[in-house]
GUDREN-267410 format. One record per residue (C-alpha): residue number from 1; x, y, z. Coordinates in steps of 0.001 Angstrom, whole numbers, padded with zeros to 6 digits, m for minus. Layout:
(site NUM; (X; Y; Z))
...
end
This chain:
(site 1; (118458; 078734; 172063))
(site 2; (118831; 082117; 169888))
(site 3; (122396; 082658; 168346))
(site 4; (124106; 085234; 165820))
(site 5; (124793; 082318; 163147))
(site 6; (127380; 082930; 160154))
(site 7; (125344; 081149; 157556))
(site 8; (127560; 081903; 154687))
(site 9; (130885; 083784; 154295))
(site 10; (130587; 087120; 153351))
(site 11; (129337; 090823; 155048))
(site 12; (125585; 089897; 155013))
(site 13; (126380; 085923; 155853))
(site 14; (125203; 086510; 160014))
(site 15; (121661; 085954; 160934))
(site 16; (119354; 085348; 164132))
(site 17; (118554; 082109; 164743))
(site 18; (117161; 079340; 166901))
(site 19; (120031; 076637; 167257))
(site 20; (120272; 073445; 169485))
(site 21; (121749; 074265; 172945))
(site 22; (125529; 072795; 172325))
(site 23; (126252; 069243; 173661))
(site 24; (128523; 069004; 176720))
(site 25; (131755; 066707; 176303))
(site 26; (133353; 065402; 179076))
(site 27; (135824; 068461; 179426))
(site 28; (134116; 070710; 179187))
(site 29; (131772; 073410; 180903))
(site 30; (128295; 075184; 179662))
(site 31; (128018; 078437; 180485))
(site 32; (124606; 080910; 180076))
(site 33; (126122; 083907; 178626))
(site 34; (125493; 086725; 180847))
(site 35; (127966; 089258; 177798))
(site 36; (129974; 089050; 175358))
(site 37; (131957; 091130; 173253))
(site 38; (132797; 092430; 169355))
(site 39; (136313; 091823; 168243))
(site 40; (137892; 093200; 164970))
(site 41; (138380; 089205; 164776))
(site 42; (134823; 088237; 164311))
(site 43; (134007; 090141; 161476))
(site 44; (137940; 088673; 160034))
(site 45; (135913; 085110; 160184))
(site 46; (132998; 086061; 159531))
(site 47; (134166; 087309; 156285))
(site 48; (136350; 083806; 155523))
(site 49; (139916; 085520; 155698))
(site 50; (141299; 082463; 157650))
(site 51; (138905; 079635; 155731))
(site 52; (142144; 077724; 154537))
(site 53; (143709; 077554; 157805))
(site 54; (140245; 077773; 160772))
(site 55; (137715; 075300; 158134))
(site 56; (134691; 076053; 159915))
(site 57; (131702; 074759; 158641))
(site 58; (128667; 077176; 158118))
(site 59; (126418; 077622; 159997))
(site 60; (128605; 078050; 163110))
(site 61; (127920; 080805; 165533))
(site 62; (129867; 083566; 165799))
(site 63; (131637; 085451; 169055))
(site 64; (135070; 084922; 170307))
(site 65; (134627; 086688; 174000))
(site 66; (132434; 085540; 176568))
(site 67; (131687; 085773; 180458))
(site 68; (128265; 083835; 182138))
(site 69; (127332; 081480; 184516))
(site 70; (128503; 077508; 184320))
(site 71; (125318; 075569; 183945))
(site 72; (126788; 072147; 183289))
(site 73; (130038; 070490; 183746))
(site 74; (131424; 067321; 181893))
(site 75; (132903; 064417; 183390))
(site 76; (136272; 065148; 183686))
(site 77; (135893; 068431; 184781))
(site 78; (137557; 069979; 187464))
(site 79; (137775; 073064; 189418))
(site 80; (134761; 074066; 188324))
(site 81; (130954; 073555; 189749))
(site 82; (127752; 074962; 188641))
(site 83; (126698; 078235; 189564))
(site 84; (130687; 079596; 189147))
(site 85; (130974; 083022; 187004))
(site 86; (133387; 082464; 184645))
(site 87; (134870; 084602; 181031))
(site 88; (136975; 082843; 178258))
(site 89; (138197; 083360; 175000))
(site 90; (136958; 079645; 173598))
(site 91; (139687; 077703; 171409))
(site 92; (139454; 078511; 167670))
(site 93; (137214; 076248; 165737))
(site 94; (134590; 075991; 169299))
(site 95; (133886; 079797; 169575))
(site 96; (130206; 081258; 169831))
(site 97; (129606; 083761; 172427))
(site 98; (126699; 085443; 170553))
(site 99; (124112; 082990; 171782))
(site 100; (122572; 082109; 175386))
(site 101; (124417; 079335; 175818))
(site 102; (128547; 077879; 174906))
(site 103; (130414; 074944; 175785))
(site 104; (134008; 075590; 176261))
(site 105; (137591; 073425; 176698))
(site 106; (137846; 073555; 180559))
(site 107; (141360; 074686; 180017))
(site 108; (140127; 078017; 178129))
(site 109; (137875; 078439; 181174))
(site 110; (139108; 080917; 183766))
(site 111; (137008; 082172; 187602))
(site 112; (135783; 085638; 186731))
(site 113; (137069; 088752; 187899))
(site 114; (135309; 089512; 191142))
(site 115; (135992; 093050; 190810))
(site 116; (134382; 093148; 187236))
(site 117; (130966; 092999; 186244))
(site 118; (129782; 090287; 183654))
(site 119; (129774; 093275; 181032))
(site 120; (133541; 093949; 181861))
(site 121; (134627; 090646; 181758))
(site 122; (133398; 090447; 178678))
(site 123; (135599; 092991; 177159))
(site 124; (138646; 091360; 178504))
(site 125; (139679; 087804; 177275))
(site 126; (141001; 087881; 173603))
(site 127; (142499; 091245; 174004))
(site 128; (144178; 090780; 177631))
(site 129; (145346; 087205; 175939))
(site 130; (146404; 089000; 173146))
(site 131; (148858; 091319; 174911))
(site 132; (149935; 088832; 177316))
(site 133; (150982; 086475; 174813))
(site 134; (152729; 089585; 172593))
(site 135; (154511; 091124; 175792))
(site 136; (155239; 088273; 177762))
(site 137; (155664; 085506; 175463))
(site 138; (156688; 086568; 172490))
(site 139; (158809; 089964; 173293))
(site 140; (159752; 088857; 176679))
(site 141; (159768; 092915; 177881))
(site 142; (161590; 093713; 180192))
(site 143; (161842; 096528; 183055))
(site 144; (163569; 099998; 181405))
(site 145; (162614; 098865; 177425))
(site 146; (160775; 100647; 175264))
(site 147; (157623; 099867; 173674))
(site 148; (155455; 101455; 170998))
(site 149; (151788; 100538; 170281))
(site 150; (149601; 101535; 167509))
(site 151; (145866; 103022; 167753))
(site 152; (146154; 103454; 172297))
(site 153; (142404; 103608; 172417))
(site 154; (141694; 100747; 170920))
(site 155; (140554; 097366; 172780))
(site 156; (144162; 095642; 172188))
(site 157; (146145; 099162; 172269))
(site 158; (144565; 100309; 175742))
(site 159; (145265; 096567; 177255))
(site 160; (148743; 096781; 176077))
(site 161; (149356; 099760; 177280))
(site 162; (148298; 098975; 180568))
(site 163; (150309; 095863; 180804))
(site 164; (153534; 097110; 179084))
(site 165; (153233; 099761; 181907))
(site 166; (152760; 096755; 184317))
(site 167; (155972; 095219; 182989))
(site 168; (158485; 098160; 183748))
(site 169; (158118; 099393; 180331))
(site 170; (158509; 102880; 178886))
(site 171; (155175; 103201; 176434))
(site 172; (154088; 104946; 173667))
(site 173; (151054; 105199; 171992))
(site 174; (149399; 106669; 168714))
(site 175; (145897; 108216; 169226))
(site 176; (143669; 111154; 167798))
(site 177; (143624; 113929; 170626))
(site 178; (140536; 113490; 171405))
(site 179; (141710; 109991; 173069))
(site 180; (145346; 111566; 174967))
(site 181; (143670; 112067; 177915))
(site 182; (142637; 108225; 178127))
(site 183; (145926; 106321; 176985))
(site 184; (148002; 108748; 179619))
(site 185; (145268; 107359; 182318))
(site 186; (146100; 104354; 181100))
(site 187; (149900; 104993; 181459))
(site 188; (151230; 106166; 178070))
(site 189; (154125; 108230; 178548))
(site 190; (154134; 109419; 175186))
(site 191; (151471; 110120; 173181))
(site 192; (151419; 111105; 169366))
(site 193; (148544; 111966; 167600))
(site 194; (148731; 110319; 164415))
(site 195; (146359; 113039; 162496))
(site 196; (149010; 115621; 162708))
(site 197; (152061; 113686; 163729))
(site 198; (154469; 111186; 161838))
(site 199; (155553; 108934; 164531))
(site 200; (158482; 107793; 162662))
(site 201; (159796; 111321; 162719))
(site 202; (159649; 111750; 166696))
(site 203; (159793; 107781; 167904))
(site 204; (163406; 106160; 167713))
(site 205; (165006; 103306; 169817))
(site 206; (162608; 101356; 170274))
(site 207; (162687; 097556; 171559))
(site 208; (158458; 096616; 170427))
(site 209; (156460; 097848; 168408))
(site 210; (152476; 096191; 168368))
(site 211; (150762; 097200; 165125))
(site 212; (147271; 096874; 164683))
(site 213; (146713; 099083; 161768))
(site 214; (148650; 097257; 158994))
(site 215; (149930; 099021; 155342))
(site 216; (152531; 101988; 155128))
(site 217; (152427; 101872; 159171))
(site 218; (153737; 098730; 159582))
(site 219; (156581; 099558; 157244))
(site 220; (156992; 102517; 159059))
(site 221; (157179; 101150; 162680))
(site 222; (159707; 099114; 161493))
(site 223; (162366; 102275; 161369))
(site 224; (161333; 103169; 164771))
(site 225; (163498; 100155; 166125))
(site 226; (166434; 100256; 167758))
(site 227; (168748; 096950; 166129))
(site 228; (167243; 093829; 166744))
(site 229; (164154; 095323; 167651))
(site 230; (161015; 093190; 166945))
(site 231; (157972; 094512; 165055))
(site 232; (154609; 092658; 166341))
(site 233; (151247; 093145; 164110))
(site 234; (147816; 091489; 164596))
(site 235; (146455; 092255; 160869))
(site 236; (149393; 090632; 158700))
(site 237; (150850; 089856; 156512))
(site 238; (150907; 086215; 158293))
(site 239; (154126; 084480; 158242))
(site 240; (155211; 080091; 158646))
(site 241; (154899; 080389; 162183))
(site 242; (151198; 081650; 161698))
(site 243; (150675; 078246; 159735))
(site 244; (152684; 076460; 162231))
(site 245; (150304; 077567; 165184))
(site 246; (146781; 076258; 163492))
(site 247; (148909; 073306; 162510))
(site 248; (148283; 073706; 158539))
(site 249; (149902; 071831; 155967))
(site 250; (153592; 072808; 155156))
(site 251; (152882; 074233; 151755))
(site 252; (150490; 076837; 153133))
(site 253; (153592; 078004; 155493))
(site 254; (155199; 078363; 152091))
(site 255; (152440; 080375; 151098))
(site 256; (152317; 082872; 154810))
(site 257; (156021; 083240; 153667))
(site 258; (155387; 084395; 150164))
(site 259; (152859; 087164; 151555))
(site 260; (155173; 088766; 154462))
(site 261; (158377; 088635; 151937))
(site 262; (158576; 092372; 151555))
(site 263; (158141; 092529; 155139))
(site 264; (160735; 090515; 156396))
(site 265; (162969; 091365; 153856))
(site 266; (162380; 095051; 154646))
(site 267; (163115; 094329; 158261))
(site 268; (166227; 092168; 157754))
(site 269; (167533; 095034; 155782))
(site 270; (167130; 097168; 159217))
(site 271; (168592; 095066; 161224))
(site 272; (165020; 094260; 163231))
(site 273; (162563; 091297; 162854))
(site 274; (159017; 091016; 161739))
(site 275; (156678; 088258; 162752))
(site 276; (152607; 088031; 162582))
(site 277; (150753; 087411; 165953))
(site 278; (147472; 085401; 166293))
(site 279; (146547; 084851; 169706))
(site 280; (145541; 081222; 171640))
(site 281; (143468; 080546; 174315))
(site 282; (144408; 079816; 177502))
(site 283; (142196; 079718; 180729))
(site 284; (145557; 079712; 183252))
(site 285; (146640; 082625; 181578))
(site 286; (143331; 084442; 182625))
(site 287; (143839; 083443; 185775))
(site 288; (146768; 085619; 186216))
(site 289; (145420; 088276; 184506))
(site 290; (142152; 088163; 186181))
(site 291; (144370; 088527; 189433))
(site 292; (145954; 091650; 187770))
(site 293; (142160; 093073; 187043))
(site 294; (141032; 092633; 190645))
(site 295; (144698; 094111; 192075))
(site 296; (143461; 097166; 190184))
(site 297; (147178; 096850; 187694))
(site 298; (144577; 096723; 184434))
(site 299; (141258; 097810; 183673))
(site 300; (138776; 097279; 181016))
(site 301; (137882; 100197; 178395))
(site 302; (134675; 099674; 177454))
(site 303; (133033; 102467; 174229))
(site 304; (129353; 101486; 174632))
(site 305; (127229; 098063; 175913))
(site 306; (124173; 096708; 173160))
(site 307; (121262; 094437; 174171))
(site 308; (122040; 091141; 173218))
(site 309; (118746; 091378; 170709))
(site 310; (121031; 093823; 168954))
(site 311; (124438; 091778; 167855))
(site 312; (124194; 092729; 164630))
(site 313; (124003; 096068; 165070))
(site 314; (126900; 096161; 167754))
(site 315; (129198; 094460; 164946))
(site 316; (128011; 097184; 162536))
(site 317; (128590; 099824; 165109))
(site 318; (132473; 098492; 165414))
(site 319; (132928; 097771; 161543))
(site 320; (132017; 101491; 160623))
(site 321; (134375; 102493; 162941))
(site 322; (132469; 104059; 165348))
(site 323; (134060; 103189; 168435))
(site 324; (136052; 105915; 169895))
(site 325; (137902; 103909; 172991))
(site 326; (137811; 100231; 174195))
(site 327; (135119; 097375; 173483))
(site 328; (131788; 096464; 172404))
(site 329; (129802; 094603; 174646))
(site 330; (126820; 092520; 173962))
(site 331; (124833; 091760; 177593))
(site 332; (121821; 089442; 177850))
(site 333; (120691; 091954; 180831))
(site 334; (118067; 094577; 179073))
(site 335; (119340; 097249; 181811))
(site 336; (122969; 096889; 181026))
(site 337; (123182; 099571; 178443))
end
C-alpha cells in the first residue's frame, strides 16, 4: 500500500512509499482510509520532540487522525463488522493515517458521524479528544465559569470553544480580526484580537485558560486567573504527570519537572496551577462526541482539503502557517478538494 513514512527524524525525514498493508491482531479493526487529517502533532513526532518518551522506530508512518471504511476485523472484536464507517485517533505508538490502509485498538475505534462526511470526520478526533479530555476531565467546567482559549480559529481553539459553550461556560477567545466573525459563530462571547490587544490587560477572573501558543503567553494567561484557577497548555513545558501518562521511567518525570519549574513556580506564586496536557485515545469518548456532532452542539472547521497524493504538501501548507481557520484534511477521493 502507499504511505507518508517518517524515515528519519528531522524536517525532510517523510517520504512516499510502498509499505506492507499492516497485520490485523485479534483486537483490532482495518480500516481503508477514506481522510485523514494534519495535526500540529505530526510534525512534533515527526521531528523526534517526544523520542525519549513515544520510541518509535523509523520507518513508521505518520498521521494521527483518521476516518474510512473497516475492511477486516480481528478475533475478539466486537461491535464492529465490515463495511462500518468509522474515525479514530489511533493509540500513540500504532498511529498512521497517511496511508490506504491502518489497523487500530478496537477501543480507539468509534461509528462515524452520520451527519459528517469522511472529510469531516477526519478533522475531528485528536482535537474533539483533546478538548474533551481538557474540559471535562481535567478542568471539570462547570455551568456559569469562565474560560479563556488561545488562537479561537485554530483546530483545538474552535473545538473548545464550541464545547466550553456546550458546557454552560462563559468563553473567550484570542483571534486576528479577520477570524471574529468565525469564533462568535462558534460561540465566543468575547473576542480579542491579539494583533492589537493584550489580553492580560482586558481578561481577569478567569477559572481555564487552554494555551496553545506557548512562551510569554503562557506566562501571561497565567495572571488572567481568578485564585486557584488552572492554566492548561498543549505545547509545554511538560510536567511528571506528562511522564506519568506514557508510563516513562521516574527519572525522566524528574526531568518534565526540571523544564516546567519556572512555570509552576510562577503559578504557585499566583495562587493558580499549571499542568501540561497530552491527549489519549479513546473510541467511547468519540462516541459521545460523535453524538454531539450529529445533535448539531459541535461542528468541524475545516481551512482547505488536499488529495491524498499531496500529504506532504498539506503538512507544509500547515507548518508555514498558512491555515487561517480549522483543519487540514487529506482525502483519498480526487473530487474532495
Amino acid at each position: 500500500m502507499k504511505a507518508f513514512v517518517v524515515e528519519k527524524y528531522g524536517k525532510d525525514g517523510v517520504r512516499a512509499a510502498e509499505v506492507p498493508e499492516p497485520s490485523v491482531g485479534d483486537r483490532d479493526v482495518l480500516v481503508r482510509v477514506s481522510a485523514a487529517s494534519i495535526n500540529p502533532l505530526d510534525k512534533m513526532v515527526r521531528n523526534g520532540e517526544f523520542k525519549q518518551l513515544l520510541k518509535y522506530k523509523p520507518p513508521f508512518v505518520l498521521g494521527h487522525d483518521v476516518a474510512g471504511v473497516v475492511t477486516r476485523v480481528g478475533s475478539a472484536v466486537r461491535g464492529f463488522e465490515v463495511g462500518d464507517e468509522v474515525y479514530a485517533r489511533p493509540r500513540d505508538l500504532r498511529i498512521g493515517g497517511f496511508a490506504e490502509y491502518i489497523a487500530i485498538d478496537m477501543d480507539d475505534v468509534a461509528p462515524k458521524p452520520v451527519s459528517l462526511t469522511p472529510q469531516e470526520a477526519a478533522a475531528v478526533p485528536l482535537v474533539a479528544l483533546a478538548a474533551w479530555q481538557v474540559l471535562v476531565d481535567q478542568a471539570h467546567v462547570k455551568p456559569g465559569q469562565k474560560v479563556l482559549v488561545h488562537a479561537g480559529a485554530g483546530g483545538l481553539g474552535s473545538t473548545v470553544i464550541q464545547l466550553a459553550k456546550h458546557l454552560g461556560a462563559t468563553v473567550a477567545t484570542t483571534a486576528s480580526a479577520h477570524s471574529e466573525k468565525l469564533v462568535k459563530s462558534l460561540g465566543a462571547d468575547v473576542v480579542v484580537d491579539y494583533k492589537t490587544e493584550d489580553f492580560s490587560k482586558v481578561l481577569s477572573g478567569f477559572d481555564l485558560v487552554l494555551d496553545a501558543v506557548g512562551g510569554a503567553n503562557l506566562e501571561k494567561s497565567l495572571t488572567v486567573l481568578k485564585p486557584g484557577g488552572l492554566a492548561v497548555s498543549v505545547v509545554g513545558p511538560p510536567d511528571a504527570g506528562f511522564a506519568r501518562q506514557l508510563g516513562a521511567p521516574s527519572f525522566l518525570g524528574l526531568v518534565m519537572n526540571v523544564l516546567s519549574r519556572k512555570i509552576r513556580k510562577r503559578a504557585k506564586a499566583l495562587g493558580v496551577r499549571y499542568q501540561f496536557f497530552f491527549m489519549q485515545a479513546n473510541g467511547s469518548q468519540l462516541r459521545e462526541l460523535g453524538a454531539l456532532y450529529d445533535s448539531g452542539k459541535l461542528r468541524p472547521v475545516i481551512d482547505r482539503t488536499f488529495p491524498f497524493d499531496q500529504t506532504l504538501e498539506a503538512m507544509a501548507y500547515v507548518e508555514q502557517g498558512r491555515t487561517t481557520a480549522g483543519k487540514v484534511v487529506v482525502s483519498m477521493t480526487p473530487d474532495s478538494n
